[in-house]
VOMI-74830 format. One record per residue: residue number from 1; chain; x, y, z negated of N, C-alpha, C in turn. Coordinates in nm, 4 decimals, always signed. Each point is the difference from the previous one (the first is absolute). Layout:
SITE  NUM  A  X  Y  Z  X  Y  Z  X  Y  Z $
...
REM end
This chain:
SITE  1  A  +0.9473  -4.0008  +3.1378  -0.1330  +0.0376  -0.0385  -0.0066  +0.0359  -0.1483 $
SITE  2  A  +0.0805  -0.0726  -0.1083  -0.0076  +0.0629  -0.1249  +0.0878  +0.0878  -0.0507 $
SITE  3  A  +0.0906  +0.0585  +0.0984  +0.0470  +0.0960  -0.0276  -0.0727  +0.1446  +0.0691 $
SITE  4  A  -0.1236  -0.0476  +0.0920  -0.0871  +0.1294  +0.0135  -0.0623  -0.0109  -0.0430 $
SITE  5  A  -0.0782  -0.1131  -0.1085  -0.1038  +0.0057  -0.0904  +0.0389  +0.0517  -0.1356 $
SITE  6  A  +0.1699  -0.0120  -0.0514  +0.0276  +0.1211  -0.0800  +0.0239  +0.1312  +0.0008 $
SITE  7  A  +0.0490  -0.0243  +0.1071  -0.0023  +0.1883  +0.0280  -0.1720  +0.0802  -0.0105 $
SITE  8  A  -0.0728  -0.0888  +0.0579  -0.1344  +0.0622  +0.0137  -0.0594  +0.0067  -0.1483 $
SITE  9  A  +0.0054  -0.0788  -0.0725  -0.0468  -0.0141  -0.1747  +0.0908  +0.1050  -0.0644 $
SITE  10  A  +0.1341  -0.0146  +0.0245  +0.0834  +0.1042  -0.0308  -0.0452  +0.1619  +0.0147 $
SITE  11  A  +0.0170  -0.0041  +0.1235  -0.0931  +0.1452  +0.0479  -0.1495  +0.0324  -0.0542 $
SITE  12  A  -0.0512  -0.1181  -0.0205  -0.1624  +0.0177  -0.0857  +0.0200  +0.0494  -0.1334 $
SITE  13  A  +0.1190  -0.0435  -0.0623  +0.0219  -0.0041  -0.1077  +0.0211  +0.1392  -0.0751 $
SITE  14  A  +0.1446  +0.0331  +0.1222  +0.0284  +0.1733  -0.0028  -0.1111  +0.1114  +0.0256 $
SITE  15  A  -0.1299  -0.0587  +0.0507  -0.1137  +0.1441  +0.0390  -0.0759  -0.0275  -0.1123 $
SITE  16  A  -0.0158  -0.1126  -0.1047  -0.0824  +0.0102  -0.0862  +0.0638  +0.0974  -0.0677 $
SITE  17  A  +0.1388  -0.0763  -0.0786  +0.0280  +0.1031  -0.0746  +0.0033  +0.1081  -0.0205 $
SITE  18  A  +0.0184  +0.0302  +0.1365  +0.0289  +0.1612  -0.0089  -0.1412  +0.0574  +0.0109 $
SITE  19  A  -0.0666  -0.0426  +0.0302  -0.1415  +0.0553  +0.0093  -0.0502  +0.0063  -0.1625 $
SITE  20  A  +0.0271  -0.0533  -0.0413  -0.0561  -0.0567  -0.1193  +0.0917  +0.1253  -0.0958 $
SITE  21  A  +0.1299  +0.0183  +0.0423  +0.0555  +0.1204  -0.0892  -0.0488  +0.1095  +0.0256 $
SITE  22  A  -0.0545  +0.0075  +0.1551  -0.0250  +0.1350  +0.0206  -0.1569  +0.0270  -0.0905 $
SITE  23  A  -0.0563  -0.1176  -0.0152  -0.1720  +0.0138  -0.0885  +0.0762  +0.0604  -0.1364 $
SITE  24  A  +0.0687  -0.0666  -0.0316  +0.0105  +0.0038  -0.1668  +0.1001  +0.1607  -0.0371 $
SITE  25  A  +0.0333  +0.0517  +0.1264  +0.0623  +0.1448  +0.0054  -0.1166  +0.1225  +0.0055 $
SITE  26  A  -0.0551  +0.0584  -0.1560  -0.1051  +0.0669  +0.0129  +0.0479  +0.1498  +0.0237 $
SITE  27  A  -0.0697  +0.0634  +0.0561  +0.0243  +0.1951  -0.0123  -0.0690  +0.0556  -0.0678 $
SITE  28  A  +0.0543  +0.0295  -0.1652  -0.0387  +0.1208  -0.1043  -0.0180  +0.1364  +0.0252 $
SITE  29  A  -0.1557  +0.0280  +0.0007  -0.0260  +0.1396  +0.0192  -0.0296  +0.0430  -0.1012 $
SITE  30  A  +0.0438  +0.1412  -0.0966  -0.0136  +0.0645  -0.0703  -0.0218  +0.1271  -0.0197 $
SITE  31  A  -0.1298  +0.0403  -0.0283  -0.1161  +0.1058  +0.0696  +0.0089  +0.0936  -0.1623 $
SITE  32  A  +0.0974  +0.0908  +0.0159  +0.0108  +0.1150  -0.0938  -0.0967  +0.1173  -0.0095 $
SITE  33  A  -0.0373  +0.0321  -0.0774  -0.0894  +0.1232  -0.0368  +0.0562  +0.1058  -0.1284 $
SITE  34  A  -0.0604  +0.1767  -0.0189  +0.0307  +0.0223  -0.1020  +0.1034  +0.0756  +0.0279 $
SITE  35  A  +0.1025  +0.0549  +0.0816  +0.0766  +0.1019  +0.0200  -0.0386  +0.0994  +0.0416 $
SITE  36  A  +0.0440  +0.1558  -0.0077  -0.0506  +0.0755  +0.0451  +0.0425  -0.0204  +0.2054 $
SITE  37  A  -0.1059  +0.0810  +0.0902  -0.0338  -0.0057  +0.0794  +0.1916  +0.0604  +0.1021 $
SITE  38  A  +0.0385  -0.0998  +0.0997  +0.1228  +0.0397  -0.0106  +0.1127  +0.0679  -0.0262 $
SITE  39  A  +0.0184  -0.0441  -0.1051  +0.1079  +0.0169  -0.1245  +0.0643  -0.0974  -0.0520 $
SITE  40  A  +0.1203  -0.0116  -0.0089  +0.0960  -0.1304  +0.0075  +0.0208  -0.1578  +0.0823 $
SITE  41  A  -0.0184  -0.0747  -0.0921  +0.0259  -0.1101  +0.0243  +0.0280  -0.1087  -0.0970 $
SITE  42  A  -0.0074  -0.1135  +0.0217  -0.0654  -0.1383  -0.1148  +0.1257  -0.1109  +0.0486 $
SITE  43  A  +0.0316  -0.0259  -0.0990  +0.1518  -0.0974  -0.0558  -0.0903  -0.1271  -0.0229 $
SITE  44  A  -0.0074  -0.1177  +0.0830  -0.0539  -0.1106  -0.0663  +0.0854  -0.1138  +0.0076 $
SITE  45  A  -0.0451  -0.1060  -0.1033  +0.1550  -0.0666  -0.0465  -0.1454  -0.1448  -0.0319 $
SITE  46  A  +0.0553  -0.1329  +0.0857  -0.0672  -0.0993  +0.0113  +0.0848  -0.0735  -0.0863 $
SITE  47  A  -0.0809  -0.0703  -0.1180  +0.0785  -0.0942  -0.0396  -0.0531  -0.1407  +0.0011 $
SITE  48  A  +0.0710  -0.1143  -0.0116  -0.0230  -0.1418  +0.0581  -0.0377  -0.0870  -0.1822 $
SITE  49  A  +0.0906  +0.0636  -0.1003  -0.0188  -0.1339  -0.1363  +0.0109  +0.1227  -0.0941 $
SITE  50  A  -0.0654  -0.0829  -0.1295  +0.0127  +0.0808  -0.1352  +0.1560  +0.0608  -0.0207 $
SITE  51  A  +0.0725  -0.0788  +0.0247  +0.1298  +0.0001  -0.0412  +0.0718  +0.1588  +0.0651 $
SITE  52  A  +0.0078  +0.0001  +0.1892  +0.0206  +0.0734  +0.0393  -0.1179  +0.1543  -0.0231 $
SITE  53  A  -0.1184  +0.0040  -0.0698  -0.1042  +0.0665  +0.0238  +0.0636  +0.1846  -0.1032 $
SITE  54  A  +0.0015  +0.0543  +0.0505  +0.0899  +0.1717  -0.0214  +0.1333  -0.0060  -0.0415 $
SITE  55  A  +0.0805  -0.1002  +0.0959  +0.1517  +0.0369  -0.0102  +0.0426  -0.0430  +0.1476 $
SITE  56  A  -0.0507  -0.1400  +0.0926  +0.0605  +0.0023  +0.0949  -0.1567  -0.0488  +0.1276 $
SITE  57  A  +0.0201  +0.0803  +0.0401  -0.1064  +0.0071  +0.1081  +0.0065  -0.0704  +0.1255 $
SITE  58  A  -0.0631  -0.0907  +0.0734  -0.0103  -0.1448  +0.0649  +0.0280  +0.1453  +0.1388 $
SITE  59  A  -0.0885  +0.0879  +0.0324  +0.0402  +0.1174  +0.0820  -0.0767  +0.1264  -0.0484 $
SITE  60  A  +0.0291  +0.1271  +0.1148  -0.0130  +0.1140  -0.0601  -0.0305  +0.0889  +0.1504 $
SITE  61  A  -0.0917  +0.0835  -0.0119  -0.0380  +0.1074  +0.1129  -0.0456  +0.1414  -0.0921 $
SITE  62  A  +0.0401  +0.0407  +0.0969  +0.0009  +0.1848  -0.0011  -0.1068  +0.0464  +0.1319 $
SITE  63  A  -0.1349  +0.0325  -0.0526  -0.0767  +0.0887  +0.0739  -0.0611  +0.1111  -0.0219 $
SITE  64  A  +0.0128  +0.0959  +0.1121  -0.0846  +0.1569  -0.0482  -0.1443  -0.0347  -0.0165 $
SITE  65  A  -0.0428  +0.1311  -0.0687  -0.1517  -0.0209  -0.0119  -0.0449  +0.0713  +0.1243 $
SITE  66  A  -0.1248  -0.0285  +0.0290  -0.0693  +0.0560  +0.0885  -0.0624  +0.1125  -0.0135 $
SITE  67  A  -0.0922  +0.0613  +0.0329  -0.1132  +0.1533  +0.0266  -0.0845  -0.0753  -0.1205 $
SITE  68  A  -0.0614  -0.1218  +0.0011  -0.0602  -0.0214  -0.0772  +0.0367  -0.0409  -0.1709 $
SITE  69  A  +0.1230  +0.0231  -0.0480  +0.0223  -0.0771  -0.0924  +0.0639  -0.1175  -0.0077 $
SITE  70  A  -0.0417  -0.0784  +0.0982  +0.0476  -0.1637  -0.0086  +0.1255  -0.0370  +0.0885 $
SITE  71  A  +0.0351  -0.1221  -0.0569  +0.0973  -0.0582  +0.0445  +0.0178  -0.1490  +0.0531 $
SITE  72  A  +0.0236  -0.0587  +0.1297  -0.0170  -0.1096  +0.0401  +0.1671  -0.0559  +0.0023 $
SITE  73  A  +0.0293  -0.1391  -0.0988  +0.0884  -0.0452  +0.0448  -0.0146  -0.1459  +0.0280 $
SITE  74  A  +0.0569  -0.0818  +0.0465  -0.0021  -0.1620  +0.0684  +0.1269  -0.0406  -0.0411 $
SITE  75  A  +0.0040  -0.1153  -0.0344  +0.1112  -0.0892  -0.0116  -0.0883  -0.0961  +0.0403 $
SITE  76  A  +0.1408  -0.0435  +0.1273  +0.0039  -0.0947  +0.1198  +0.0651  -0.1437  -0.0301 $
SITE  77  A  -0.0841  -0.0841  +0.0155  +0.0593  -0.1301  +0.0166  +0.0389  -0.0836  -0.1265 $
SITE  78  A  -0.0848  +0.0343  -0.1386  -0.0080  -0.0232  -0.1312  -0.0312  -0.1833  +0.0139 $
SITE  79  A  +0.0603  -0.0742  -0.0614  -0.0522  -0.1360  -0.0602  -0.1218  +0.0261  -0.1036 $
SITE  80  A  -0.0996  -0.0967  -0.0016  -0.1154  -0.0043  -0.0909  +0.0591  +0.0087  -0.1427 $
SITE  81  A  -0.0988  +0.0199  -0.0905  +0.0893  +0.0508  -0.1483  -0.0521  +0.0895  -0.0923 $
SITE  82  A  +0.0456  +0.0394  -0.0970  +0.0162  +0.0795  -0.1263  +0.0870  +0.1107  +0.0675 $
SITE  83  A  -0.1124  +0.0979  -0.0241  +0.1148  +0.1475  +0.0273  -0.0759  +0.0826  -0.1134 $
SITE  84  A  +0.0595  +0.1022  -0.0359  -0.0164  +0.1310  -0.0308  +0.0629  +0.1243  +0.0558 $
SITE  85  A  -0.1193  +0.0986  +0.0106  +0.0962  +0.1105  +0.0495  -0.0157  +0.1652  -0.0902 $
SITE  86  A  +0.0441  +0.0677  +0.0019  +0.0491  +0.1004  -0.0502  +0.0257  +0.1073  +0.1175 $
SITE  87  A  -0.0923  +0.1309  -0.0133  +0.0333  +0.1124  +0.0543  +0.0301  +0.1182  -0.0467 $
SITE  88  A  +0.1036  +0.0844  +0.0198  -0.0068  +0.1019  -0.1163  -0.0440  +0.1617  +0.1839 $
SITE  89  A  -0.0313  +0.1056  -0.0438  -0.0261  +0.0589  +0.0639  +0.0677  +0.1116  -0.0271 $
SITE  90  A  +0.0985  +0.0162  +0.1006  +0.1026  +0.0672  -0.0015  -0.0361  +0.1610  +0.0295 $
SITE  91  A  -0.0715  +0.0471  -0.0249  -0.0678  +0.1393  +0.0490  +0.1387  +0.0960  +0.0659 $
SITE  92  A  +0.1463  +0.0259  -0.1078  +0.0781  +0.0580  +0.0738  +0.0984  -0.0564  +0.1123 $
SITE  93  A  -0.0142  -0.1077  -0.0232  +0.1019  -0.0766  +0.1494  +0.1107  +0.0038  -0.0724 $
SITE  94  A  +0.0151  -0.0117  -0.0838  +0.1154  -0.0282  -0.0823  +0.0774  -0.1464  -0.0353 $
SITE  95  A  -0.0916  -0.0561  +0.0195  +0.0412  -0.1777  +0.0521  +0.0062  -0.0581  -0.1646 $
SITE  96  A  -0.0592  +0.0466  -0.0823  -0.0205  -0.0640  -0.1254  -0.1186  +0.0610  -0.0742 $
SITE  97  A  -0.0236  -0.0436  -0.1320  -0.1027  +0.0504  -0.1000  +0.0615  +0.0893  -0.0821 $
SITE  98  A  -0.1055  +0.1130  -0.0036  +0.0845  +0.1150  -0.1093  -0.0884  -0.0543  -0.1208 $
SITE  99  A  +0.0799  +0.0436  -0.1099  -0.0802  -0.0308  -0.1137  +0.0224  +0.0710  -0.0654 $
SITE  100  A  -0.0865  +0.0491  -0.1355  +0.0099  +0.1252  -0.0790  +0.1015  -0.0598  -0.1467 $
SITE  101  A  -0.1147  +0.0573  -0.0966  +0.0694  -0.0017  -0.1216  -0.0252  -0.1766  -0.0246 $
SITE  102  A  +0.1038  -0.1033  -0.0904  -0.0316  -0.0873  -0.0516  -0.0322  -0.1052  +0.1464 $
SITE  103  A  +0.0365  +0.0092  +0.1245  +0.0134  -0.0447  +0.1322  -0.1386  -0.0225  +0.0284 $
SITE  104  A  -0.0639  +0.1060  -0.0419  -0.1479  -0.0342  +0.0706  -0.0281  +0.0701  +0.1694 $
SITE  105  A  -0.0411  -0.1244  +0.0788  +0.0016  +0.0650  +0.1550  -0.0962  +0.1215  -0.0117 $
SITE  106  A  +0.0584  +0.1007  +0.0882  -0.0738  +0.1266  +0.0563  -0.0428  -0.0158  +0.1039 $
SITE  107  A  +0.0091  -0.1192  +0.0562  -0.0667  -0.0158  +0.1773  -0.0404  -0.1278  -0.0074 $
SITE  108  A  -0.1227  -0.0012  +0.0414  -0.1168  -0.0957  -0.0270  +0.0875  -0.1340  +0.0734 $
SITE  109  A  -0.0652  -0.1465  -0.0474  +0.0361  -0.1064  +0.0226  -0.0844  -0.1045  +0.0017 $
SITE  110  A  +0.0313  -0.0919  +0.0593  -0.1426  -0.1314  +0.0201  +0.0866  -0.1453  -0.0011 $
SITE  111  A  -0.0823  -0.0612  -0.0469  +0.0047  -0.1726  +0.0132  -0.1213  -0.0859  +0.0508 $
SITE  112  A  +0.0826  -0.0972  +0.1086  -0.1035  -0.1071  +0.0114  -0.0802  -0.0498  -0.0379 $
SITE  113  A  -0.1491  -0.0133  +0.0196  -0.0890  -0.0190  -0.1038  -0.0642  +0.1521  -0.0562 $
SITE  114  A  +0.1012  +0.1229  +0.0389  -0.0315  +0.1359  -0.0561  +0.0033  -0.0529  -0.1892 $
SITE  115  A  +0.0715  -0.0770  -0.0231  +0.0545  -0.0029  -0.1899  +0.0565  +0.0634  -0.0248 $
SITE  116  A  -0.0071  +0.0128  -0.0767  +0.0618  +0.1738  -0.1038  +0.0589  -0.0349  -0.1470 $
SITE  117  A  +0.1158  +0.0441  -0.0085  +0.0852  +0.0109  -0.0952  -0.0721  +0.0698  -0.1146 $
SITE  118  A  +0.0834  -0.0818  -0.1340  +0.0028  +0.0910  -0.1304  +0.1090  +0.0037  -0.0051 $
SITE  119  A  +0.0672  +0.1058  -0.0580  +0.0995  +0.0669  +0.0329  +0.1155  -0.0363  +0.0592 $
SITE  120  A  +0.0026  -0.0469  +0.1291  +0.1029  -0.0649  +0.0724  -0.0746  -0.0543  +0.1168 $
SITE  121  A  +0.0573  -0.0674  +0.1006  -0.0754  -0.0379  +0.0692  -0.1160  -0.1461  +0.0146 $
SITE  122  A  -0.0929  +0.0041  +0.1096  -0.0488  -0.1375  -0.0437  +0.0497  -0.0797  +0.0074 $
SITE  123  A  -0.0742  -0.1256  -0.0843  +0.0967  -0.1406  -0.0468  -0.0613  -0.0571  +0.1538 $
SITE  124  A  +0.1273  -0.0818  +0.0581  +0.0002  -0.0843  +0.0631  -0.1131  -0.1095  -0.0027 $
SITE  125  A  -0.0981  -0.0440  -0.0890  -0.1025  -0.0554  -0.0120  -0.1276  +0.0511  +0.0754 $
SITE  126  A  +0.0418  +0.1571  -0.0374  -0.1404  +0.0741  +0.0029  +0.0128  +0.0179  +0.1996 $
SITE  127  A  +0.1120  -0.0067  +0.0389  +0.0295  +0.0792  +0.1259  +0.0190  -0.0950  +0.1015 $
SITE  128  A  -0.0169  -0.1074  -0.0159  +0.0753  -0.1320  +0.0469  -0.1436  -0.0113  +0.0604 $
SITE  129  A  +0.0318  -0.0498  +0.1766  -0.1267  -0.0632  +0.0670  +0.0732  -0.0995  +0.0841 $
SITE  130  A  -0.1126  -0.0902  +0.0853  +0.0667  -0.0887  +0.0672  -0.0241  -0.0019  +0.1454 $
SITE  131  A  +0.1049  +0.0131  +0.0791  -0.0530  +0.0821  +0.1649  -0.0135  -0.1691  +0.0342 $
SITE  132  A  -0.0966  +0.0259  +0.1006  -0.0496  -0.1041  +0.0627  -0.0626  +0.0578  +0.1323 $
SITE  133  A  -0.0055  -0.0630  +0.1459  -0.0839  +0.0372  +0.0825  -0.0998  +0.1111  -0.0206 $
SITE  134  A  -0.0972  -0.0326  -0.0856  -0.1442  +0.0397  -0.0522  +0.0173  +0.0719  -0.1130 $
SITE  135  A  +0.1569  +0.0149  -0.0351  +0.0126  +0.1426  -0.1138  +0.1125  +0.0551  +0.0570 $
SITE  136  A  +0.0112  +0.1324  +0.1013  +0.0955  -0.0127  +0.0651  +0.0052  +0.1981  +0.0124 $
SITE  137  A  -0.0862  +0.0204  -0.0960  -0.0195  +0.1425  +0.0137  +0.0185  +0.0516  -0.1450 $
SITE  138  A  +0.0467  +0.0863  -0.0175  +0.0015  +0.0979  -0.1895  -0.0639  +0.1378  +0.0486 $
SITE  139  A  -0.0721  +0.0230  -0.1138  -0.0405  +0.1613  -0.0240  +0.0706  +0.0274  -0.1074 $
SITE  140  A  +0.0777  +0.1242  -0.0132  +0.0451  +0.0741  -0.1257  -0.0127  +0.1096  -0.0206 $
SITE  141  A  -0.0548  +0.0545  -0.0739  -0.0541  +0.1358  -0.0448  +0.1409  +0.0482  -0.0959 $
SITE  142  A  +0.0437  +0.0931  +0.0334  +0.0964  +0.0875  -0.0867  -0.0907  +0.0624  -0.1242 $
SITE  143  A  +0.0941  -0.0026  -0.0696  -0.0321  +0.0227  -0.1554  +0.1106  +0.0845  -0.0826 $
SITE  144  A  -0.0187  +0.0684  -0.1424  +0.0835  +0.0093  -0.1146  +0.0138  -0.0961  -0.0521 $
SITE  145  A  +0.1249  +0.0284  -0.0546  +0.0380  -0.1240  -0.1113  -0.0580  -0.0107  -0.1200 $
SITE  146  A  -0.0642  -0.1152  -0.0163  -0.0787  +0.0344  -0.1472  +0.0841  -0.0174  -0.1213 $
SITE  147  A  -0.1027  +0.1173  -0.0822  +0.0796  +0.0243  -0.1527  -0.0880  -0.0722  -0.0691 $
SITE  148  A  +0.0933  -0.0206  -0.1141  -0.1115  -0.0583  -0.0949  -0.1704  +0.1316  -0.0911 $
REM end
């Protein structure tokens, strides 16, 4: 009898948890605006800490724009947290940012929060939100890079 009363606590044990991982596994939707009307495609790069924030990216998706301008991407199955994200809008499909004289981008770009750089990109402070259940959506409006 108490070796089916552990198995059964046991087994109780295994559906919490996992239930309980599957709550705390949120899906990041990130609702792009600001490209011209299908024409290219948007490079976005999720990052998790200050440390890693515009050199190593927690993950990364590639989506076309639509008829309308915009761009929908999701990252699946995120832990609660500090993210920032970064989109650059790839207008030629070229799979990077062109930049002109003095590396200033020629193809508009956005951050979480929609923060905006002086001459470089935004600081990790400004761009930094915290996904939760009930914050589980971004709007980003594409932009120029601001000059001083």
């Amino acid at each position: 009898m108490t070796h089916v009363l552990k198995a059964v606590t046991v087994g109780l044990w295994l559906c919490t948890a996992s239930a309980q991982a599957q709550e705390s596994s949120i899906n990041l939707r990130i609702e792009i605006s600001g490209a011209k009307a299908s024409e290219g495609q948007v490079l976005v790069s999720l990052f998790a800490d200050e440390v890693s924030y515009m050199k190593t990216p927690k993950a990364e998706r590639v989506e076309g724009v639509n008829s309308t301008g915009e761009a929908v991407i999701v990252f699946s199955e995120l832990p609660a947290g500090d993210y920032a994200a970064t989109v650059i809008y790839d207008r030629d499909s070229d799979g990077k940012l062109d930049t002109g004289l003095f590396g200033i981008p020629t193809e508009k770009i956005g951050f979480s929060n929609n923060a905006r750089g002086r001459m470089g990109p935004a600081k990790w402070s400004d761009a930094r939100f915290e996904l939760t259940p009930d914050n589980a959506t971004m709007l980003i409006s594409l932009g120029k890079a601001k000059r001083n």
